[in-house]
C-alpha positions in Angstrom: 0.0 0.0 0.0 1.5 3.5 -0.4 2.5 5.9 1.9 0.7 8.6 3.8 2.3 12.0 3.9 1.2 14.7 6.0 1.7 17.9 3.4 -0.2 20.9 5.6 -1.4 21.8 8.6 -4.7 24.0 9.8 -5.9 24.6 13.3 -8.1 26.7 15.5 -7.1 26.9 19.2 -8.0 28.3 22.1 -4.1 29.1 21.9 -4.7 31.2 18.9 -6.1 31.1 15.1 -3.4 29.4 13.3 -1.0 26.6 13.4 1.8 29.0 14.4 -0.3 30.4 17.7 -0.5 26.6 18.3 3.4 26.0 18.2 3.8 29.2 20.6 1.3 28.2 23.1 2.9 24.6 23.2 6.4 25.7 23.6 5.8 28.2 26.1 3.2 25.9 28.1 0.4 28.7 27.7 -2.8 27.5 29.0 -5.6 29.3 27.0 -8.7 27.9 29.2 -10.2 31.2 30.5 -13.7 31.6 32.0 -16.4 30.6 30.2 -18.4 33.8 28.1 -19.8 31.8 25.3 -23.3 31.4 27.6 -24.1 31.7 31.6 -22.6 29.0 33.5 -23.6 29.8 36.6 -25.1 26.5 38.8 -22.3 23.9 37.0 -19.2 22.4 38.7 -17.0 24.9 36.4 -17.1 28.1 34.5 -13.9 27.1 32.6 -13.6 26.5 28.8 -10.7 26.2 26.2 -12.2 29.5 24.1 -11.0 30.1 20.7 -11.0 33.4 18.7 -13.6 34.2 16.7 -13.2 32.6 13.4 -12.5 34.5 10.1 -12.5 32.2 7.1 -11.3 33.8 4.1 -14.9 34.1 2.3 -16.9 36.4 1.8 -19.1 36.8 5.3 -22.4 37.1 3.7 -21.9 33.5 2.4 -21.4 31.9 6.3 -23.5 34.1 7.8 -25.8 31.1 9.0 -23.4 28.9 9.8 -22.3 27.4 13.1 -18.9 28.9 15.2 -17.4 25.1 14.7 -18.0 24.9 10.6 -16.4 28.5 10.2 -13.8 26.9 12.3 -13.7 23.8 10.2 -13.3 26.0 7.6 -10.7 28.1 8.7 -8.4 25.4 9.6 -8.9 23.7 5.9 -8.3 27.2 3.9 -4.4 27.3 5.8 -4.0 23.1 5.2 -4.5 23.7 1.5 -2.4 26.4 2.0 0.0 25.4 4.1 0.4 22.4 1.3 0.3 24.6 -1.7 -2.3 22.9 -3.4 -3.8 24.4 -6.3 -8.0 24.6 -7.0 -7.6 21.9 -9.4 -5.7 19.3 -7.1 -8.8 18.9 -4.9 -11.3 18.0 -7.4 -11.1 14.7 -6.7 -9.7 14.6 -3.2 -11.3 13.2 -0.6 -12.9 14.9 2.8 -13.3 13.4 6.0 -13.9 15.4 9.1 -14.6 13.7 12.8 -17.4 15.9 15.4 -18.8 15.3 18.2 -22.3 17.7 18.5 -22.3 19.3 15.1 -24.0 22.4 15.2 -26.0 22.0 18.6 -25.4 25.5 19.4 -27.3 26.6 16.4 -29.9 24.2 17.4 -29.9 26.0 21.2 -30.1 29.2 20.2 -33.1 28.4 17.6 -35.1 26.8 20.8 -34.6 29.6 22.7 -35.9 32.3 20.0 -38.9 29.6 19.4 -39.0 29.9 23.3 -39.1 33.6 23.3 -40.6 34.9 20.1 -42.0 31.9 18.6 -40.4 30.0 15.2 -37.3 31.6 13.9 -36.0 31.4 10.5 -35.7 27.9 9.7 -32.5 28.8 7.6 -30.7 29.2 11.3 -31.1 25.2 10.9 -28.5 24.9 7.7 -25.7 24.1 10.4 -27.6 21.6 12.5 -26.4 18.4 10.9 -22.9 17.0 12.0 -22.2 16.7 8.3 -22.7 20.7 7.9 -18.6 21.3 8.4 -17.8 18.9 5.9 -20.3 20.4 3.3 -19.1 23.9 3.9 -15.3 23.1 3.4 -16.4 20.5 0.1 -18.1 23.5 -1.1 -15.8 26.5 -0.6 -12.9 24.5 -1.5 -14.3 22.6 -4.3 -13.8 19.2 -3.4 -15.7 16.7 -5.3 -13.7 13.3 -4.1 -15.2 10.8 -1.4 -16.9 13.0 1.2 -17.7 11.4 5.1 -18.8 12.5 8.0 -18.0 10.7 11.3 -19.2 10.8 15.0 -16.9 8.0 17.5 -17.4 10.7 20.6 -13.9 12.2 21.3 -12.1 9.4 19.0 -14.1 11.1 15.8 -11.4 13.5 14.1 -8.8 11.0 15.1 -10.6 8.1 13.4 -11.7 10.8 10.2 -8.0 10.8 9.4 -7.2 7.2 9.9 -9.9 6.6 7.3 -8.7 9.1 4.8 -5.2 8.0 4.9 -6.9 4.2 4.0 -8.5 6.0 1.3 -4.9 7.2 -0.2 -3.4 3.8 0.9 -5.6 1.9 -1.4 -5.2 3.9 -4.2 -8.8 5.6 -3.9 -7.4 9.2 -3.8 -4.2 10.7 -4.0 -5.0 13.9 -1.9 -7.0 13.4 1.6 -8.8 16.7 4.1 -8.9 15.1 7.2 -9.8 16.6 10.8 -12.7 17.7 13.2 -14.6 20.7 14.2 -15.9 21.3 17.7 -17.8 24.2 19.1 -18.5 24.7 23.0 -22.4 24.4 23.2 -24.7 24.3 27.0 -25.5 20.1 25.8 -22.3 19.5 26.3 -21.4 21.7 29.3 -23.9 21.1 31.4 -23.9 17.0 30.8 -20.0 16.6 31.7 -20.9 18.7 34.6 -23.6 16.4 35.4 -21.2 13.9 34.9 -18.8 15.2 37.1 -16.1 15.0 35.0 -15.3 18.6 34.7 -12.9 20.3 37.2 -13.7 23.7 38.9 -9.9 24.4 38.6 -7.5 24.1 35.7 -7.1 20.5 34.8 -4.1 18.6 35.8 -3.8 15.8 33.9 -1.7 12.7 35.3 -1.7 14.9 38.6 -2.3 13.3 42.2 -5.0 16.0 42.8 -6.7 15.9 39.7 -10.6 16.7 39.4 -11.4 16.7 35.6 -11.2 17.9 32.8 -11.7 21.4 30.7 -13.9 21.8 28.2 -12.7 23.7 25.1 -13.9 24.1 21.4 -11.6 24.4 17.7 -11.1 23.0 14.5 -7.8 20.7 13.0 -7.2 19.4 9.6 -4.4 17.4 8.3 -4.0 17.3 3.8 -3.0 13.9 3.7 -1.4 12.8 0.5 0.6 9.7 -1.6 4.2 10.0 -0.9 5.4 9.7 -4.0 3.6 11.9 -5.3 4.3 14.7 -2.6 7.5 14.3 -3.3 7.5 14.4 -7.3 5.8 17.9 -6.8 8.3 19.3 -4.6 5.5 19.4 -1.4 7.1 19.4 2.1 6.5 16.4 3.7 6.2 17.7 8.0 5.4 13.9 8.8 4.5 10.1 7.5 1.0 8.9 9.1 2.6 5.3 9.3 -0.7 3.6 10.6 -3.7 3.9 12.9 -5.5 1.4 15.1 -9.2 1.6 16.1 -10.5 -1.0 19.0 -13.3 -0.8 20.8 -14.0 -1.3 24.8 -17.2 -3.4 24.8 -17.0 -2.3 28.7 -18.8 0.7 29.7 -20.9 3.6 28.6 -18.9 6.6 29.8 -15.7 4.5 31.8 -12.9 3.3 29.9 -11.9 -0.6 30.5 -9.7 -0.1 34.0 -6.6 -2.1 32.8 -6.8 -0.1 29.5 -7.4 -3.1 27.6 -8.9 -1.5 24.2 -6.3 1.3 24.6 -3.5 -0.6 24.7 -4.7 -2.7 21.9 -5.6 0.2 19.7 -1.7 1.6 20.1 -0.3 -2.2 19.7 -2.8 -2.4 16.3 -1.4 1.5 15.3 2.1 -0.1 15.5 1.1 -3.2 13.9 -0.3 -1.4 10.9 2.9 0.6 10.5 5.4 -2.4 10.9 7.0 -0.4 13.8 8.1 -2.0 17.0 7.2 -0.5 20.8 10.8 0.2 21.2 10.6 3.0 18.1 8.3 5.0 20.1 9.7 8.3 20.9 6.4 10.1 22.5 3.1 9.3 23.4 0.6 12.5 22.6 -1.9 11.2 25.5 -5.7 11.5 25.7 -5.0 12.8 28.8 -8.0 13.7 30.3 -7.7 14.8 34.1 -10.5 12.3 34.9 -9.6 9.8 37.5 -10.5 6.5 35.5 -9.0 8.2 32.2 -5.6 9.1 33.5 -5.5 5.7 35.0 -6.5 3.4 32.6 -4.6 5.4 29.8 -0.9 4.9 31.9 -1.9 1.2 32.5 -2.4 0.9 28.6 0.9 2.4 27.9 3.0 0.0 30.4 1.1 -2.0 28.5 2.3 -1.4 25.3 5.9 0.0 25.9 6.9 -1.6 28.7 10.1 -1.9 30.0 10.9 1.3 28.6 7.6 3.2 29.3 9.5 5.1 32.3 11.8 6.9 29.8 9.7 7.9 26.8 8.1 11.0 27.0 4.0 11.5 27.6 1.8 15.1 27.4 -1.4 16.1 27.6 -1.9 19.3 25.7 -5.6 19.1 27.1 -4.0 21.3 29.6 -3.3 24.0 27.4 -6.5 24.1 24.9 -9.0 22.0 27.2 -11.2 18.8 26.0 -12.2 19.9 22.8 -14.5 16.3 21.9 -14.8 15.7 18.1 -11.9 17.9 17.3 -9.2 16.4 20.1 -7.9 14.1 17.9 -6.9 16.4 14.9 -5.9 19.0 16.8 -3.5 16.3 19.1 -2.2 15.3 15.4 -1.2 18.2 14.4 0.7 19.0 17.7 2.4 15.3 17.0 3.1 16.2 13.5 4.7 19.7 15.0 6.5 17.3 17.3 8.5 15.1 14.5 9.4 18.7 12.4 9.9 20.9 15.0 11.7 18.7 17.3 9.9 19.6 20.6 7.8 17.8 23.0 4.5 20.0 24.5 4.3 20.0 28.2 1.6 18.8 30.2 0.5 22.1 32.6 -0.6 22.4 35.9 0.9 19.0 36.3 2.2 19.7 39.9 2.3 16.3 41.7 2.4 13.3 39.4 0.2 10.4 40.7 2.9 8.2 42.4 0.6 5.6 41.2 1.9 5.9 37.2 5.6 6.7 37.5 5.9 7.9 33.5 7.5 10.7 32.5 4.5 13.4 31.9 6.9 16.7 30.5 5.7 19.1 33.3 5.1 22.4 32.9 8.2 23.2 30.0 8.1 22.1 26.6 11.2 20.0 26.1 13.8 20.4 23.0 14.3 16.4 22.0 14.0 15.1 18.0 12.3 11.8 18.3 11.4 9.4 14.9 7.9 8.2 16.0 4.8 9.4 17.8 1.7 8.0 19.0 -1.1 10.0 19.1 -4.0 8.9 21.8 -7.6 9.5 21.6 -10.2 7.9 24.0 -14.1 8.3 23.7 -17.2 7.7 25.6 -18.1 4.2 24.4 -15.0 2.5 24.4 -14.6 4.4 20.6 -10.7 4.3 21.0 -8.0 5.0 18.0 -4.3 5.6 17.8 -2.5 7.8 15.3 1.7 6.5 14.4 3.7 9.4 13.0 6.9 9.0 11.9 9.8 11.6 11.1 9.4 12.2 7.3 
């Protein structure tokens, strides 16, 4: 099968609107979760949220004026991808688009309920962004791409599974050019049920910490332009990273807790490996799922032991959920792109807050300051609700 390479790079933080606020925020250990101003959260747990800036797609307004915070996000990342991989109009015709979410557009939906509330029935063209399949429409549409077009929702796995599949569809010989990412936007569905859950904290998270409470929810976009090696390379691209392989298990053990001896976890790294004839020993760094939850953290360090180890002790593991919060459907892109930035950049994101590492885990979790270190693979985490797990392996290009 042929090769994967990762040719450009979009994403929408709560650490800024690009990929190069990203890289800042995660070499300086920023943490952008602020309080919460999106909507009232007064009664809930926390009134923290990862928060990003206002997106600005390059289109004209008039033509997104109905459309949801996370597709203009969506959208935003995808314009500096293409970008970013120099791409020309006529090189996406046929590429294919697959983007991971986890609500959609609920907050379109909210706000239309509460003006049916108050005035009786809006517009029903607020409704155009309701569907989860809305972000992937918008970008098809504004950046003319006519190839295989999917939409899919595994919780906070979905982006992270969107570009496993698009790099089978290169792989096979299906496409030669892949989109792949997620779009997330902070809505009250989601707020107020992980509060209900009690799985937020009222404090900064602190992943892998002794003391930690929860996580941090936060909203953005990521998208990864996926595209056949050889091919990259014939046209002079620059290649920031290979996407070896990916592995996608499932739990079968809970609705909401992951499998305590991180049994599908593990397996989902082992099967990432498998898939891109690499060895444990070649890991480098682990880009965790890192919640802050209790069972998460826990279960998530037993899979890695798991998986590396003798060696799990020395190989370097973050959370950058510390820095731009939980962001759901869109985790797994945006974690990708820091592990891509990882393998170019040389530099390993910290985990913040981190103050007292469970004594329970014993890995090395980066605290606080980014670390300098060039490493030749990366394993990219992400976890969901469900069981829904997949791992991303990234190799040095």
């Amino acid at each position: 099968m042929r090769r994967v390479a990762v040719t450009g790079l979009g994403a929408v933080t709560a650490l800024g609107p690009d990929v190069a606020s990203l890289e800042r925020g995660l070499r300086a250990g920023t943490c952008g979760v602020v309080e919460c101003t999106k909507f009232s959260t007064v009664g809930y747990r926390s009134s923290l949220a990862g928060q990003a800036p206002e997106p600005t797609p390059p289109v004209d307004p008039e033509l997104i004026a109905n459309v949801s915070r996370p597709d203009r996000f969506g959208l935003q990342a995808a314009f500096e991808a293409v970008k970013m991989a120099g791409l020309e109009a006529h090189e996406l015709e046929r590429a294919a688009l697959v983007f991971g979410t986890g609500t959609g557009g609920a907050g379109i939906t909210e706000e239309y309920f509460r003006l049916f509330v108050k005035d009786g029935a809006p517009p029903a063209s607020m409704l155009v962004s309701h569907q989860p399949a809305s972000v992937t429409d918008l970008v098809a549409r504004h950046l003319g791409v006519h190839g295989p077009r999917t939409t899919l929702m595994t919780a906070c796995s979905s982006s992270a599974t969107a570009i496993g599949y698009a790099a089978d569809r290169i792989r096979l010989g299906h496409v030669d050019v892949a989109l792949a990412g997620g779009a997330e936007g902070l809505c009250r569905l989601t707020y107020a049920g992980f509060n209900s859950l009690r799985a937020t904290s009222p404090d900064h998270c602190r992943p892998f910490d002794a003391d930690r409470k929860g996580l941090n929810l936060g909203e953005g976009a990521a998208v990864l332009v996926l595209e056949d090696y050889e091919r990259a390379r014939a046209r002079g691209a620059t290649i920031y990273a290979v996407l070896a392989g990916y592995g996608i298990t499932a739990d079968a053990h809970h609705m909401t807790a992951p499998h305590p001896d991180g049994d599908g976890a593990a397996r989902a790294m082992n099967a990432a490996l498998d898939d891109a004839g690499l060895s444990a020993d070649a890991v480098g760094y682990i880009n965790a799922h890192g919640t802050a939850t209790p069972h998460n953290d826990s279960a998530e360090t037993a899979a890695i032991k798991t998986v590396l180890g003798a060696r799990a002790p020395r190989v370097p593991v973050s959370s950058i959920k510390s820095m731009v919060g939980h962001t759901l459907g869109a985790a797994g892109a945006i974690e990708a792109v820091a592990s891509v930035l990882t393998l170019h950049r040389n530099f390993i994101p910290p985990t913040v807050n981190l103050r007292t590492p469970d004594p329970a885990f014993g890995l090395d979790f980066v605290p606080d300051r980014a670390r300098e270190l060039a490493v030749e693979v990366v394993i990219s985490n992400s976890f969901a609700f469900g069981g829904n797990n997949t791992a991303l392996a990234f190799t040095r290009a």
